[in-house]
VOPAGU-2260 file (C-alpha; in pm, 1 decimal, decimal comma):
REM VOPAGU-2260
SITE   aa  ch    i         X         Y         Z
SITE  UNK   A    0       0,0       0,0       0,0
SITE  UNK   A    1     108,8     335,0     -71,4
SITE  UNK   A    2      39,3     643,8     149,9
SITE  UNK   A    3     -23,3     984,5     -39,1
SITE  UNK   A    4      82,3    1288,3      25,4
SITE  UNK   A    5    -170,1    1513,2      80,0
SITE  UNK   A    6     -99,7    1779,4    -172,4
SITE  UNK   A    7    -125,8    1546,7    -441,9
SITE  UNK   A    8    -478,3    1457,8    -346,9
SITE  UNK   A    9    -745,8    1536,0    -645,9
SITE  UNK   A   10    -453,2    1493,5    -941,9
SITE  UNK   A   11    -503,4    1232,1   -1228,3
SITE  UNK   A   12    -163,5    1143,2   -1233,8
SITE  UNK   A   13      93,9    1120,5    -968,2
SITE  UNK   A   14     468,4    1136,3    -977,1
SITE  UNK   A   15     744,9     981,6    -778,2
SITE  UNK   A   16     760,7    1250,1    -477,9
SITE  UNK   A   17     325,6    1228,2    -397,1
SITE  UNK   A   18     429,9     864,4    -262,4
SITE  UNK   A   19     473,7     755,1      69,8
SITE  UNK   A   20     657,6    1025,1     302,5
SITE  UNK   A   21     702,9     887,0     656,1
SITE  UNK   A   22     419,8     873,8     853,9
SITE  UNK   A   23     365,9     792,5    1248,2
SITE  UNK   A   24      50,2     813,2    1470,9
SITE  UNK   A   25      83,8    1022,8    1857,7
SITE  UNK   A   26    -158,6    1152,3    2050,8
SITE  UNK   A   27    -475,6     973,8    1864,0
SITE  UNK   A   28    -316,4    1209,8    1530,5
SITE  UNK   A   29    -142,5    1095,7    1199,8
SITE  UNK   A   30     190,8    1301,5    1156,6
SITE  UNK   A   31     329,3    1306,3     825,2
SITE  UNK   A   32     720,6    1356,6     832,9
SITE  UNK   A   33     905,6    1547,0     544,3
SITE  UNK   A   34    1208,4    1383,8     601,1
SITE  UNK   A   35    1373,6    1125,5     336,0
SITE  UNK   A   36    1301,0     784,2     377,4
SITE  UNK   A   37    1593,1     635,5     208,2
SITE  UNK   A   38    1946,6     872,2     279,3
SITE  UNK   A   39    2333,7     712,6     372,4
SITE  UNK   A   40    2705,3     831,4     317,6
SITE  UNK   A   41    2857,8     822,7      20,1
SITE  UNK   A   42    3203,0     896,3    -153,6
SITE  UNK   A   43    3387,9     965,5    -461,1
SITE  UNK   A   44    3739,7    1017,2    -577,6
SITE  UNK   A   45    3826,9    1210,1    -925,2
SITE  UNK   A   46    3527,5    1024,5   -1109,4
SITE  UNK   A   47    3172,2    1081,7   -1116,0
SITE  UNK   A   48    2961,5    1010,6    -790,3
SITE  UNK   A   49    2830,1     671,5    -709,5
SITE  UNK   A   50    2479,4     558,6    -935,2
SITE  UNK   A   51    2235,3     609,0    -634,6
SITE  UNK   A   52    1912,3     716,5    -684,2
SITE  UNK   A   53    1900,9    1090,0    -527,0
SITE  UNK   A   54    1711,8    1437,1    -511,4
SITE  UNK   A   55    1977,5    1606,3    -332,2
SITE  UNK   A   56    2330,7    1567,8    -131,5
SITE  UNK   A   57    2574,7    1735,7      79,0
SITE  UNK   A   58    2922,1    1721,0     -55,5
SITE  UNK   A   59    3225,0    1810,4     168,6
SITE  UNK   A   60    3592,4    1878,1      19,0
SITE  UNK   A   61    3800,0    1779,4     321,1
SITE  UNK   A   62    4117,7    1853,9     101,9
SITE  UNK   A   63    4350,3    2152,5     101,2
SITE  UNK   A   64    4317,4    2176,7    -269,6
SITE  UNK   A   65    3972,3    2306,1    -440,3
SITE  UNK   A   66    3750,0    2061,5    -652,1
SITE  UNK   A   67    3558,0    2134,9    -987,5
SITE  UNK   A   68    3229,1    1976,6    -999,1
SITE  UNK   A   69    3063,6    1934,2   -1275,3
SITE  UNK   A   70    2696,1    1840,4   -1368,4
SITE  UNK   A   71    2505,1    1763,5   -1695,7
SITE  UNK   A   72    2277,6    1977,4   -1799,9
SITE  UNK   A   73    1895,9    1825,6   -1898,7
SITE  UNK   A   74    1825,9    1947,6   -2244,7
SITE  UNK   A   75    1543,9    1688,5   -2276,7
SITE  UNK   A   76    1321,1    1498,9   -2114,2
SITE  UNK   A   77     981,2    1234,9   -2111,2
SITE  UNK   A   78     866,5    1166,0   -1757,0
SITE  UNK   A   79     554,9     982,5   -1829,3
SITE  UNK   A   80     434,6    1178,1   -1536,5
SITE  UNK   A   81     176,5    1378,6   -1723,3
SITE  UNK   A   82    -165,9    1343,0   -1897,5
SITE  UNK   A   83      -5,0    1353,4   -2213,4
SITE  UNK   A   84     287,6    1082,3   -2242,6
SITE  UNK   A   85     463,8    1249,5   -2514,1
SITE  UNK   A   86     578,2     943,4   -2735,8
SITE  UNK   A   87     388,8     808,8   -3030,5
SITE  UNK   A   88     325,2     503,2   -3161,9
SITE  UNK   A   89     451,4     462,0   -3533,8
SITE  UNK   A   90     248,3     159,9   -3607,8
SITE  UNK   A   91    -107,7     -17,1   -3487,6
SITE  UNK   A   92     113,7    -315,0   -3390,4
SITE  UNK   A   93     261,4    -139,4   -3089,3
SITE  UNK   A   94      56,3     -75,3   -2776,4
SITE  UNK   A   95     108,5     198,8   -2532,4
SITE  UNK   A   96     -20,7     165,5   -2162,0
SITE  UNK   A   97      51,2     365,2   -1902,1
SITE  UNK   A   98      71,0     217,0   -1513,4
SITE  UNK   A   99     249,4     313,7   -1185,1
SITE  UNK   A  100     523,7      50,8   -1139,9
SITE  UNK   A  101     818,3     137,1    -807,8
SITE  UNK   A  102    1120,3     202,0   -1030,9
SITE  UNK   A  103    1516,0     299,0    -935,4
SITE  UNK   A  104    1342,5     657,2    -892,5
SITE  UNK   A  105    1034,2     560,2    -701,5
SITE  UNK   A  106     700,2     478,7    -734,1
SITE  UNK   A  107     572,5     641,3   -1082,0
SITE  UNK   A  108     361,8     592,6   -1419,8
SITE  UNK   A  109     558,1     400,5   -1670,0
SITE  UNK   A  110     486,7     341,0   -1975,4
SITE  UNK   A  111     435,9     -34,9   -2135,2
SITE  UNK   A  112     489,4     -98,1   -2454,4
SITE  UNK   A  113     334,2    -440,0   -2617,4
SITE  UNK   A  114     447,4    -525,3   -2944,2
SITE  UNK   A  115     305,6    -748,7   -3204,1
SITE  UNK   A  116     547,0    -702,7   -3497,6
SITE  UNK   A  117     789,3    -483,7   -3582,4
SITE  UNK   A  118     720,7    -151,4   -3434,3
SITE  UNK   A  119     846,2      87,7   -3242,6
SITE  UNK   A  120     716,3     431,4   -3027,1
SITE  UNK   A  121     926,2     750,8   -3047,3
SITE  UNK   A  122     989,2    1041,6   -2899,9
SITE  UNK   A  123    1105,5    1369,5   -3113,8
SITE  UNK   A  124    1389,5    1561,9   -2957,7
SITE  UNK   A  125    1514,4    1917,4   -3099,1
SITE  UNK   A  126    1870,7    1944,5   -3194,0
SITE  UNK   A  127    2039,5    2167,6   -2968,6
SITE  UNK   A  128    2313,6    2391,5   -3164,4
SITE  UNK   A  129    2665,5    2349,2   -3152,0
SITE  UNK   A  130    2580,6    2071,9   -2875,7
SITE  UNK   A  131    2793,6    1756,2   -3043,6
SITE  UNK   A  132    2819,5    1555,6   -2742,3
SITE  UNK   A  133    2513,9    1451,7   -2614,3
SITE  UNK   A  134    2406,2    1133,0   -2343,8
SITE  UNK   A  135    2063,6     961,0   -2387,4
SITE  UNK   A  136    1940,9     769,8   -2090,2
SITE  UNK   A  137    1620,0     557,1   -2054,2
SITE  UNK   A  138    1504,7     323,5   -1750,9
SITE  UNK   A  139    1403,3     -11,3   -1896,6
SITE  UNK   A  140    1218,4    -288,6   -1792,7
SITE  UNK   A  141    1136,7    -628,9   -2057,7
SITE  UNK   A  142     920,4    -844,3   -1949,5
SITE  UNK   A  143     895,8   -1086,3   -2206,6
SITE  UNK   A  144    1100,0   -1083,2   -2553,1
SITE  UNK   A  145    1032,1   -1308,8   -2853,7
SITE  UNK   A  146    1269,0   -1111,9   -3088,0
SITE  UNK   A  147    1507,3    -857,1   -3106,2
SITE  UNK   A  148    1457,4    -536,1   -2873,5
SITE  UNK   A  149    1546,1    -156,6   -2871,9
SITE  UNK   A  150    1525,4     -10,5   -2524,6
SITE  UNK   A  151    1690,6     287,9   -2672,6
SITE  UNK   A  152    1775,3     391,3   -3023,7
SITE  UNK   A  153    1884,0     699,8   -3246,2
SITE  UNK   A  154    1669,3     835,2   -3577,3
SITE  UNK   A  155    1738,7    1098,9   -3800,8
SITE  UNK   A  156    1365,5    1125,3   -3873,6
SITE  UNK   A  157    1052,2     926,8   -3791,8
SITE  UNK   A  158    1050,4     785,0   -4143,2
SITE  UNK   A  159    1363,4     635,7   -4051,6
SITE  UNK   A  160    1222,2     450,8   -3772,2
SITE  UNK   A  161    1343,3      85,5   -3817,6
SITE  UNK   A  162    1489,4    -161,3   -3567,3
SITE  UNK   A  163    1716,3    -290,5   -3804,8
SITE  UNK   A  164    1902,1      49,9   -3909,0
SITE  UNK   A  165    1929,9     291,9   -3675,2
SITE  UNK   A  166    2201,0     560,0   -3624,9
SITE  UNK   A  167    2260,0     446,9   -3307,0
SITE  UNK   A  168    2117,5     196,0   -3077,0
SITE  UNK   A  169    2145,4     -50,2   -2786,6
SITE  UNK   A  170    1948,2    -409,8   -2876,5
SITE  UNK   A  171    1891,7    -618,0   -2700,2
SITE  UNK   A  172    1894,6    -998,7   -2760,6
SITE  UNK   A  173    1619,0   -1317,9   -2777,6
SITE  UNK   A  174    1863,7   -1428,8   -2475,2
SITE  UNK   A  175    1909,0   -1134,4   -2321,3
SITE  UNK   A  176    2266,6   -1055,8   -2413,5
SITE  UNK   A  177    2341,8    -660,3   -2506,8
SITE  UNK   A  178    2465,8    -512,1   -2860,2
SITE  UNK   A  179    2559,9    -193,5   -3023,1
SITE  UNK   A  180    2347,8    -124,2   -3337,8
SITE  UNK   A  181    2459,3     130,1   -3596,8
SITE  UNK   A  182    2281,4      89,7   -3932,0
SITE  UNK   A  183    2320,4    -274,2   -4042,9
SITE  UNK   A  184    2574,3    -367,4   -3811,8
SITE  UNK   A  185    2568,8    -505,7   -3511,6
SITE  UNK   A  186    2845,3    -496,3   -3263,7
SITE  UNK   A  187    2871,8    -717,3   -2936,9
SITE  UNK   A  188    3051,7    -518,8   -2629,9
SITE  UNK   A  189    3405,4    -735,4   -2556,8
SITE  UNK   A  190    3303,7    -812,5   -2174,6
SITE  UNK   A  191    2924,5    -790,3   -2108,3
SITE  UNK   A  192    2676,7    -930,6   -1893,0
SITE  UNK   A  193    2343,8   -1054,7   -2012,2
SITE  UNK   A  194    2016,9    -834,0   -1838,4
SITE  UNK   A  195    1787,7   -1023,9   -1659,1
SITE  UNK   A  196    1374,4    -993,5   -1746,5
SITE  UNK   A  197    1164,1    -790,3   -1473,9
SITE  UNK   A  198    1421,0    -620,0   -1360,6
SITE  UNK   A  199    1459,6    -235,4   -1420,5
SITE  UNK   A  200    1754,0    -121,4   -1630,7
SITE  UNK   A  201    1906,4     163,2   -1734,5
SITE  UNK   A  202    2056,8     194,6   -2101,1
SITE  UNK   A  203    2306,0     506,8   -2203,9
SITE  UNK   A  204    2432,5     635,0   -2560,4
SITE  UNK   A  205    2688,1     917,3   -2465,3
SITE  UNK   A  206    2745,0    1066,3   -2818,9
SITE  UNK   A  207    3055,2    1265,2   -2921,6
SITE  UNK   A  208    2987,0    1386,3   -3292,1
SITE  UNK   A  209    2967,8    1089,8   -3527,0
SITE  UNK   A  210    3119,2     857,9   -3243,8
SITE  UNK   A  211    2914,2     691,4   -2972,0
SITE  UNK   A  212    2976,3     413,3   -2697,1
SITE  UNK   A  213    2745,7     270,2   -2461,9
SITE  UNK   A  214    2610,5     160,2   -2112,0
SITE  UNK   A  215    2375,0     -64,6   -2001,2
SITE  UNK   A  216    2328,8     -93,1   -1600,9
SITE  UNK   A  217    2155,4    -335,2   -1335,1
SITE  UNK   A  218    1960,3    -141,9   -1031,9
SITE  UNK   A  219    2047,9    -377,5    -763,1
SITE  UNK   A  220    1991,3    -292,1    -393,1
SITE  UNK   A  221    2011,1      97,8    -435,8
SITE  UNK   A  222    2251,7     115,7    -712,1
SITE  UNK   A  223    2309,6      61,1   -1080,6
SITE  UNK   A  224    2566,4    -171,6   -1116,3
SITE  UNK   A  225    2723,6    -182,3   -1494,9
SITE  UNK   A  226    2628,3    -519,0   -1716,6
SITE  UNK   A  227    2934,3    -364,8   -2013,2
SITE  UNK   A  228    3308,5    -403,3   -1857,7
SITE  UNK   A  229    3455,3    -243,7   -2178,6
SITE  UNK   A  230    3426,5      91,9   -2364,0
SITE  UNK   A  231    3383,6      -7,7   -2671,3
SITE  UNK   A  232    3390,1     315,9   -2941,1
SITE  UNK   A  233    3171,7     278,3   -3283,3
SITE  UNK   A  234    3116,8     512,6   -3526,8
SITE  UNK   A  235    2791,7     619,9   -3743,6
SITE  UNK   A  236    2847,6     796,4   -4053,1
SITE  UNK   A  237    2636,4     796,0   -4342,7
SITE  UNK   A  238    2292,9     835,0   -4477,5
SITE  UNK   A  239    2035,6     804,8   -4175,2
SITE  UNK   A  240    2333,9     823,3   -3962,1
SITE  UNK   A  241    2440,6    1013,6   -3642,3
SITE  UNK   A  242    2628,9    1251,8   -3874,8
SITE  UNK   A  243    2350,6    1377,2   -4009,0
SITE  UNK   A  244    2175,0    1466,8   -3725,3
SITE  UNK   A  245    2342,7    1827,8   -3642,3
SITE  UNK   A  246    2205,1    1945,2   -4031,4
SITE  UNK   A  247    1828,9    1898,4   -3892,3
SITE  UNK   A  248    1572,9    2081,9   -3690,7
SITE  UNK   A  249    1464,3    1730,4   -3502,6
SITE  UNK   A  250    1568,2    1383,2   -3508,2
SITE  UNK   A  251    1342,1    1064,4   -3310,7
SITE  UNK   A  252    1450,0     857,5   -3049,4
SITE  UNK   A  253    1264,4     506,7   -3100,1
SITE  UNK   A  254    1205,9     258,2   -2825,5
SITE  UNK   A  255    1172,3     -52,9   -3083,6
SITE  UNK   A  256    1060,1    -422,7   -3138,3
SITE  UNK   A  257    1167,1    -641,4   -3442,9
SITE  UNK   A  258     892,9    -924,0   -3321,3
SITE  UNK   A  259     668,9    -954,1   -3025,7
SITE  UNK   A  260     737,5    -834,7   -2659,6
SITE  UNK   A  261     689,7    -653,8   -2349,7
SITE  UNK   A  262     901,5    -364,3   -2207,0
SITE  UNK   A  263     810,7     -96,4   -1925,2
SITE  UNK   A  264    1034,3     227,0   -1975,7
SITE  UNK   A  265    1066,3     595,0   -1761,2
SITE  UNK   A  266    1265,2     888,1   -1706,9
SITE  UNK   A  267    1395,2     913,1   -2116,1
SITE  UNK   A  268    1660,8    1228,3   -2062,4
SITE  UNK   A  269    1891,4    1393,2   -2318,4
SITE  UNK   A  270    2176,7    1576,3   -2120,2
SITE  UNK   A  271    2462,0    1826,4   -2262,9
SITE  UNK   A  272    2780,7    1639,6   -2185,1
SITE  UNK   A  273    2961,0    1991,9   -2186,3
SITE  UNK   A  274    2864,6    2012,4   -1784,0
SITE  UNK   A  275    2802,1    2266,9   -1581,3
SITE  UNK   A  276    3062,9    2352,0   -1341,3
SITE  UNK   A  277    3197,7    2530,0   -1037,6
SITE  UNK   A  278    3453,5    2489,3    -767,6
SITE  UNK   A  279    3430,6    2345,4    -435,1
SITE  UNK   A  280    3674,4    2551,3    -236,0
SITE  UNK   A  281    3903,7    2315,6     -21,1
SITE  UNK   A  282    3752,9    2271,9     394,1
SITE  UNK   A  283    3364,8    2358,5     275,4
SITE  UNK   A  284    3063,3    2189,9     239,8
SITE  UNK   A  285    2779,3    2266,6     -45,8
SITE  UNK   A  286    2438,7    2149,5     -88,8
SITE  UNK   A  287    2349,0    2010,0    -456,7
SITE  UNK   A  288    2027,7    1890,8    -610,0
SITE  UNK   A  289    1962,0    1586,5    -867,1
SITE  UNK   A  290    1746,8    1526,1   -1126,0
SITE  UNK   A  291    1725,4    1152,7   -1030,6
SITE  UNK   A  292    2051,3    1028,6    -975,5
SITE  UNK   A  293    2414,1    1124,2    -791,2
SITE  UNK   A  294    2620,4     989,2   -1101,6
SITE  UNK   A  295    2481,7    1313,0   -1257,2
SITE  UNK   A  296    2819,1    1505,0   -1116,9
SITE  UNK   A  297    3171,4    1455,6   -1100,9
SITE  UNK   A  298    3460,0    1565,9    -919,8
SITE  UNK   A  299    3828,5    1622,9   -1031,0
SITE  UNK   A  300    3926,4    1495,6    -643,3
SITE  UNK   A  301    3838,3    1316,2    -297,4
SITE  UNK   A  302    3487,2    1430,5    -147,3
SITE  UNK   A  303    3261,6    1241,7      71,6
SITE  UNK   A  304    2893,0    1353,2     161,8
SITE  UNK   A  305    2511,0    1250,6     248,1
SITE  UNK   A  306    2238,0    1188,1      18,9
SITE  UNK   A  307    1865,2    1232,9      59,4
SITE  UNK   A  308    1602,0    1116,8    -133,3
C-alpha cells in the first residue's frame, strides 16, 4: 500500500515525490514527516559520484586543494508523469499503456509498450546547436522478448524509424545478451553481462559527434551496477546516420521491437555532456540537487557527503 501525500490529493496522475513520506501516529493524530526515507554516506574520488538514486546531497571537500564539480545539464526529457505521455506510436502493432510501477526513482507511471510485430514508439527531440556531445538515458524494464529489442535507439527522422538500421542503438537480444546497433551492423561489447527480465535497467548512448559508446546498467539494492566491462567506441556515418543529425531541426528517439514483446520504460533524458561547473573551495561543504541520480556530477578529487532522497 502506498500512502499519499496530501498535496497530491485530487490529481489524475501522480509522480514519484506524492508517494509515501514517513508517517507515524501520537496523541490519537497521523503526523506526516518530510524527512527522506531512504538517505546514507557516500564517496567519490576524481570520477563521477556513485549511481544512487538521489534528489539532493551534501558534498564536503575535506582537502587543502579546491574541486571542480561538474553536472550535466537536462536538455530533454519524457517523464511519463503527465496526462499527455509524449511518445507516439509509429504503427497499430505497438501498444502503449501507461501504469504506476516502483522504479530505481520511485514509485511512478511508466509506460508499457506491447508489441506485435515490428514496431516501435518515439519520442522527437530538438537538436540543440553546436551541442555535439550529447548522453541519452532511458530506464528499462522487458518483461517478455520473442525477438530482437530496442530499449533505446537513435533516428534521423521518424521515417527512418526501423529496428534494423538505426544511427545508433542498444538491442537487445532473444537471450538477453546486449549489442551496439549502428545501421546494419551489429556490434557485441568485448566483456558484457546478459540483463535479466523484470528487472529495471538503465541503457546510455553518450554521443561525441559521429562517435558513440554505450552503457547498459543493473539497479540492484540501491545502485546501478554496470552489465558492459569495456568501452567499446563505434562510429555512425552515413545516410540516416548520427552525422547527419546536427544538419536537422529534429531527429526521433525510437524505443523498438523487431517481433513480439513486453518492455516498461521511464525517465527518457537527453543531457549536454559539456557540464556545468563550479569549484568546491578546499575545507567547505555545499548542498546540490539531482534530477534523479548522484552519477549526474563529477569531481576532479576526494569528497565524501550525504544523500537524501
Amino acid at each position: 500500500m502506498n500512502t499519499v501525500n496530501i498535496n497530491a490529493i485530487g490529481r489524475d496522475k501522480y509522480s514519484s515525490e506524492d508517494f509515501n513520506p514517513i508517517i507515524g501516529v501520537t496523541d490519537n493524530h497521523l503526523l506526516v514527516n518530510q524527512h527522506p526515507s531512504v538517505h546514507g554516506p557516500y564517496e567519490a574520488d576524481n570520477d563521477h559520484l556513485p549511481s544512487i538514486t538521489a534528489k539532493s546531497f551534501r558534498m564536503t571537500n575535506a582537502t587543502s586543494n579546491n574541486i571542480l564539480v561538474e553536472q550535466k545539464v537536462l536538455v530533454f526529457s519524457r517523464y511519463f508523469d503527465e496526462e499527455t505521455v509524449g511518445i507516439a506510436p509509429d504503427s497499430p502493432t505497438v501498444r502503449i499503456d501507461t501504469n504506476i510501477q516502483t522504479t530505481p526513482f520511485g514509485d511512478s507511471q511508466v509506460v508499457e509498450l506491447s508489441y506485435e510485430a515490428g514496431s516501435s514508439a518515439y519520442a522527437t527531440v530538438p537538436v540543440v546547436p553546436l551541442s555535439p556531445e550529447l548522453n541519452y538515458t532511458v530506464l528499462f524494464k522487458i518483461k517478455s522478448i520473442q525477438d530482437d529489442l530496442q530499449p533505446l535507439g537513435v533516428y534521423t527522422k521518424k521515417a527512418s524509424i526501423d529496428i534494423n538500421f538505426p544511427a545508433a542503438a542498444i538491442r537487445i537480444k532473444p537471450d538477453l545478451s546486449i549489442k551496439a546497433r549502428v545501421g546494419e551492423t551489429e556490434f557485441e561489447p568485448a566483456s558484457s553481462t546478459d540483463i535479466q527480465l523484470n528487472v529495471w535497467h538503465r541503457a546510455i548512448i553518450r554521443r561525441v559527434n559521429s562517435d558513440f559508446t554505450i552503457q547498459v546498467d543493473r539497479y540492484e539494492a540501491g545502485a546501478f551496477v554496470s552489465l558492459i566491462a569495456s568501452g567499446e567506441t563505434y562510429t555512425s556515418i552515413g545516410a540516416g546516420l548520427l552525422d547527419e543529425i546536427d544538419n536537422l531541426s529534429t531527429y526521433v528517439i525510437g524505443f523498438a521491437s523487431e517481433g513480439g514483446g513486453v518492455q516498461q520504460i521511464d525517465s527518457f533524458e537527453v543531457f549536454k555532456a559539456n557540464n556545468f561547473s563550479e569549484t568546491l573551495i578546499a575545507g567547505t561543504t555545499k548542498e546540490y540537487f539531482c534530477t534523479k541520480s548522484l552519477d549526474e556530477f563529477k569531481v576532479d578529487g576526494q569528497v565524501s557527503g550525504y544523500y537524501r532522497s
